[in-house]
N, C-alpha and C positions, 0 to 999 in steps of 0.2 A: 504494500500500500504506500503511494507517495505520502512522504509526512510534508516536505517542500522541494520548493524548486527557486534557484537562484542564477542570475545573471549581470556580468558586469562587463563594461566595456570601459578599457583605458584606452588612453591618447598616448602615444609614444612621446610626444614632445614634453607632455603631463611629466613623466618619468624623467626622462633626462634632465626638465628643471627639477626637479626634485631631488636626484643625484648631485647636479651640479651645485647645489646651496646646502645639501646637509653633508655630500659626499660618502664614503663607508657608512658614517651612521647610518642613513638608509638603509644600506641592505641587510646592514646587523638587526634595524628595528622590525625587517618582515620577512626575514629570512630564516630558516632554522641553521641547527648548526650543522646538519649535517650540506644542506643547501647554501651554508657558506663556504665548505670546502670546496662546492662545486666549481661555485661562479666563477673562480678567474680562469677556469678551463672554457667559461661559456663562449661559443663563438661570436653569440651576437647576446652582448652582457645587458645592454638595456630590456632586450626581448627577453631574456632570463626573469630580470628583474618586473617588468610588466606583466608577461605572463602569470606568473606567481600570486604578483598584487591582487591580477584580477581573478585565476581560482580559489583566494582565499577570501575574497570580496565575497564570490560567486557563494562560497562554501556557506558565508556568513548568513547571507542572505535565505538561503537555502534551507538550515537550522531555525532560521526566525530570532534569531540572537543581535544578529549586527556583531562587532567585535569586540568582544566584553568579555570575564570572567576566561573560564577553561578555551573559549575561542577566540583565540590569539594569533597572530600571526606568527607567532615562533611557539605555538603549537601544533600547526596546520604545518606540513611538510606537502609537497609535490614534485612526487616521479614518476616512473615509466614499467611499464611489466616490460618479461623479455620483449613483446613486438613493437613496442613502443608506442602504449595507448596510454595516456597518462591518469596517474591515480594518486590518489591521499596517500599519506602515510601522519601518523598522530604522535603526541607525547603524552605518555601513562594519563596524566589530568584529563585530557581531553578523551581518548577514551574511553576513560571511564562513565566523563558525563556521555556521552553518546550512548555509552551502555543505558546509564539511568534514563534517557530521555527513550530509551527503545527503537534508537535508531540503529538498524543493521548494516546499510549498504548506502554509501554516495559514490555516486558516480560522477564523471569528470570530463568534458568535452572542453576543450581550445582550439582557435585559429586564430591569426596575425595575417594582417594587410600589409603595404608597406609604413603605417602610419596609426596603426590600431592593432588591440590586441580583445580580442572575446571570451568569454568561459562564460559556460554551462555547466550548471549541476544539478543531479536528483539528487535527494535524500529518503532515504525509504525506510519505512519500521517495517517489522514482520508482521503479517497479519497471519499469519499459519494457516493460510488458504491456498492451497494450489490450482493459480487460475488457472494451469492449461491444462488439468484433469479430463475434462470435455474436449480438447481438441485434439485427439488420441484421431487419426486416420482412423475410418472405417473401410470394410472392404464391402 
């Protein structure tokens, strides 16, 4: 069952000033730590950085929380399965609210233009309903 659904859209230029006036602190403030190891490998560091902003924006949204309390941006991690679909990854706090809140499963969609950056997220609790029980192929 969707609990929410979130969407945000950054401006690249958004970012870049926003790097150029706080510089590192930025990315220390919405970055985790594992995704600060990343960044200075990222090839394109501001799309790093935007991306990111905006699936944790997305996330926020998503929960219904906005960014407050265990949903933090250096709670919220995002990376990639082996094929390279990109997915959450949490810190104990924030998992565990997720548990309490009964949310199971968000999911993660992003794209970038040359000038924008998108994310998409479902948030889903279980309802312990298996909807595709009925669409079993009949012969």
């Amino acid at each position: 069952m969707i609990y929410g659904i979130g969407t945000d859209i950054v401006s690249l230029k958004r970012i870049i000033r926003l790097s150029k006036k706080f510089g590192q602190a930025f990315a220390e403030r919405i970055l985790t730590p594992e995704e600060l190891l990343e960044f200075p490998q990222a090839g394109k560091p501001v799309n790093y950085l935007a991306k990111r902003f905006a699936a944790k924006e997305a996330f926020a949204k998503a929960v219904g929380t906005g960014i407050r309390g265990a949903v933090s941006f250096r709670n919220i991690g995002v990376g990639h399965d082996a094929l390279g679909k990109p997915e959450f990854f949490y810190a104990p706090a924030l998992s565990k609210w997720l548990e309490e809140q009964g949310i199971s499963r968000v999911s993660l969609s992003m794209s970038d233009e040359e000038d924008t950056v998108l994310a998409f997220v479902i948030a889903e609790k279980y309802s312990g309903l298996n909807l595709n029980q009925d669409k079993a192929t009949k012969p």
